[in-house]
C-alpha positions in Angstrom: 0.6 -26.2 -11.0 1.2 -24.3 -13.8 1.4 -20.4 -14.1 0.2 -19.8 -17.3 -3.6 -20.8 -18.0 -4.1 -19.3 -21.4 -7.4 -17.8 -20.2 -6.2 -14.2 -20.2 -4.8 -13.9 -23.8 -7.6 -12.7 -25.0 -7.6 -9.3 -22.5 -10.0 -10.7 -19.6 -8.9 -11.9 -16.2 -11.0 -13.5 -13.7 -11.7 -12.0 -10.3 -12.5 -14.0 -6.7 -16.1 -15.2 -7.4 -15.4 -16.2 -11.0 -16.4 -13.2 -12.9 -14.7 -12.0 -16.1 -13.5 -8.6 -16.5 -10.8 -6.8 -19.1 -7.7 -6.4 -17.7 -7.7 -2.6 -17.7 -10.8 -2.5 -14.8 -10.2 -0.2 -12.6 -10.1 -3.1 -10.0 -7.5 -5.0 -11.6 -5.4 -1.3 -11.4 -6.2 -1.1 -7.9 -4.9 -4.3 -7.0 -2.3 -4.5 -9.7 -1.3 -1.3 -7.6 -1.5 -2.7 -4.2 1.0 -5.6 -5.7 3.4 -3.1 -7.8 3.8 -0.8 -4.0 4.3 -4.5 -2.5 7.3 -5.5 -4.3 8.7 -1.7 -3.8 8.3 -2.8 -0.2 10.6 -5.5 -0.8 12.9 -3.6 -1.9 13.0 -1.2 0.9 12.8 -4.5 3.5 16.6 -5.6 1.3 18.4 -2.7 1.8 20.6 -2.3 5.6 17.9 -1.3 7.8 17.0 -2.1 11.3 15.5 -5.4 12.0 12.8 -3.8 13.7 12.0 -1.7 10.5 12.0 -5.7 8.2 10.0 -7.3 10.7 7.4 -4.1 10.2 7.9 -4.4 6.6 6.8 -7.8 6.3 3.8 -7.5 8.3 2.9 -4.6 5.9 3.5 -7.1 3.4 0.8 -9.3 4.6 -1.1 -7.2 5.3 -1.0 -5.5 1.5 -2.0 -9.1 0.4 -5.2 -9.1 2.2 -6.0 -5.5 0.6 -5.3 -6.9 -3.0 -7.4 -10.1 -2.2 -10.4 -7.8 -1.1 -9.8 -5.3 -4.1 -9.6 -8.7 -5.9 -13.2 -9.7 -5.0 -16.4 -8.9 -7.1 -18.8 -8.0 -3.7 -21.6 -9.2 -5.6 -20.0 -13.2 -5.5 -18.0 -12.9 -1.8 -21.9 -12.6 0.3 -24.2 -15.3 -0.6 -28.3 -14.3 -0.4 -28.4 -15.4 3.2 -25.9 -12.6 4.2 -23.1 -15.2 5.0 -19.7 -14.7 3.7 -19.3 -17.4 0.2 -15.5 -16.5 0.3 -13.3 -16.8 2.7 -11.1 -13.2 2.3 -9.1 -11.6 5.1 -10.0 -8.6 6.3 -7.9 -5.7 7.0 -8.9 -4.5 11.1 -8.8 -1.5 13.4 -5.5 -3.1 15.0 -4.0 -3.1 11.5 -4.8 0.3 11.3 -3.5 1.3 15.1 -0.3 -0.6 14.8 0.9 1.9 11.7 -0.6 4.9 13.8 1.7 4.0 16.9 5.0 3.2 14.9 4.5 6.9 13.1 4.0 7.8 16.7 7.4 6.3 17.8 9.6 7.0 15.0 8.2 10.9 14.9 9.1 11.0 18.8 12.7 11.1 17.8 12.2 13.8 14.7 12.9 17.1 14.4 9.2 18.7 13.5 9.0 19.0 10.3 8.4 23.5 9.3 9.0 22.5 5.1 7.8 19.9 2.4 10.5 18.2 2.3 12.2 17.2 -1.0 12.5 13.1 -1.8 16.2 11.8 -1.8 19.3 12.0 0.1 20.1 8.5 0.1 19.3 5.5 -2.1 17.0 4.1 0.7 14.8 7.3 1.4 14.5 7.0 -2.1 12.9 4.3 -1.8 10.6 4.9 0.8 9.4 8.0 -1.6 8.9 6.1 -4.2 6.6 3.5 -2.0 4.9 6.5 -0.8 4.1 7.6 -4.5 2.7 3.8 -5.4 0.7 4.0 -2.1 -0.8 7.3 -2.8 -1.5 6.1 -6.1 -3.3 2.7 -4.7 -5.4 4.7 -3.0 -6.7 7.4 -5.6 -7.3 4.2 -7.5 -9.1 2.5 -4.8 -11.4 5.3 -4.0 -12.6 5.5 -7.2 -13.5 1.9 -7.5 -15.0 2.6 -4.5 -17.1 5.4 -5.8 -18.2 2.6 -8.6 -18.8 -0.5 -6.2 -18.0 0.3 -2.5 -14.7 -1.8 -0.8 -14.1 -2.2 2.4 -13.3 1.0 4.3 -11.0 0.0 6.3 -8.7 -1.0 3.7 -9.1 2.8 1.9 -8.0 3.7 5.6 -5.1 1.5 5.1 -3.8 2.8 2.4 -4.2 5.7 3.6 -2.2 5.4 7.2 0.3 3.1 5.2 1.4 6.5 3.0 1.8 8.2 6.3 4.3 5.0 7.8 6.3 5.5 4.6 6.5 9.5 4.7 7.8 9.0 8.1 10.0 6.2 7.6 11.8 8.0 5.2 12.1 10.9 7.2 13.6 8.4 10.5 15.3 6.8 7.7 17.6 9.8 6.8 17.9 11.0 10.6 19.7 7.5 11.4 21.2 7.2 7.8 22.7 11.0 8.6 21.4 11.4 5.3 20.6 15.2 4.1 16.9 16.3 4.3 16.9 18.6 1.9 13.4 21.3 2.7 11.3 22.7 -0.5 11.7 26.1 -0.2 10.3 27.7 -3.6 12.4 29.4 -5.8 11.4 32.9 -6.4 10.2 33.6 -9.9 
């Protein structure tokens, strides 16, 4: 199989379904997104972390896949007349959704509470997770506005969403276990 296919040189790209669309849609930025936050994720998932934190990783990673294959999909080729799915594309599920909610849970149960914003850095690897936080946020303000143009699946927006929260607070557990500094915004006075 080759990579290239010379059918994009000419600014087009094809979705799932088949149809044509230039490469700056806003779909293609939401799932170009979803992919550019993925590989971030590798990056955090190679740096000296717990295994437990890799093995969550890679899930996420999977599970980041199936949000770029939906984004991927022009809705009016994945249903055929008959209501029946033509594609087969993954979905993203309530138990996706519950598994991030209950390692926040866990990994806030050992934080101090948080009284500040709290400003990114302290180490290379909370870094990290601040800058996959950014890339998520930025998925999802994409995604909601294709969204607004041809709905997606909701549960993936909710994905995105929760996934920001896992890497706020991963970064924060992060730097408790690194003994990293947590630096808190407090505003200058003008």
């Amino acid at each position: 199989m080759k990579i290239y296919t010379k059918t994009g040189d000419k600014g087009t790209t094809a979705l799932f379904g088949g149809t044509r669309v230039p490469k700056h849609h806003i779909r293609i930025d939401s799932y170009g997104t979803v992919d550019e936050l993925n590989s971030h994720l590798g990056l955090i998932r190679d740096q000296e972390i717990d295994t437990h934190y890799k093995e969550m990783l890679m899930h996420i990673q999977d599970r980041l896949f199936t949000v770029g294959a939906i984004l991927a999909t022009d809705p009016k080729k994945a249903v055929l007349k008959s209501g029946k799915e033509r594609l087969n594309i993954p979905k993203i599920s309530e138990e996706n959704i519950e598994r991030l909610e209950q390692e926040i849970d866990n990994m806030n149960a050992d934080l101090p509470p948080m009284t500040n914003f709290v400003l990114p850095g302290g180490h290379q690897t909370v870094s990290f997770c601040h800058i996959a936080r950014c890339v998520c946020r930025r998925a999802e303000r994409l995604s909601s506005a294709l969204n607004d143009l041809e709905p997606i699946d909701p549960l993936a927006l909710t994905y995105l969403n929760r996934l920001s929260d896992y890497l706020f607070v991963l970064a924060r557990k992060l730097s408790f276990e690194l003994d990293a500094d947590e630096v808190k915004w407090i505003p200058e006075k003008q």
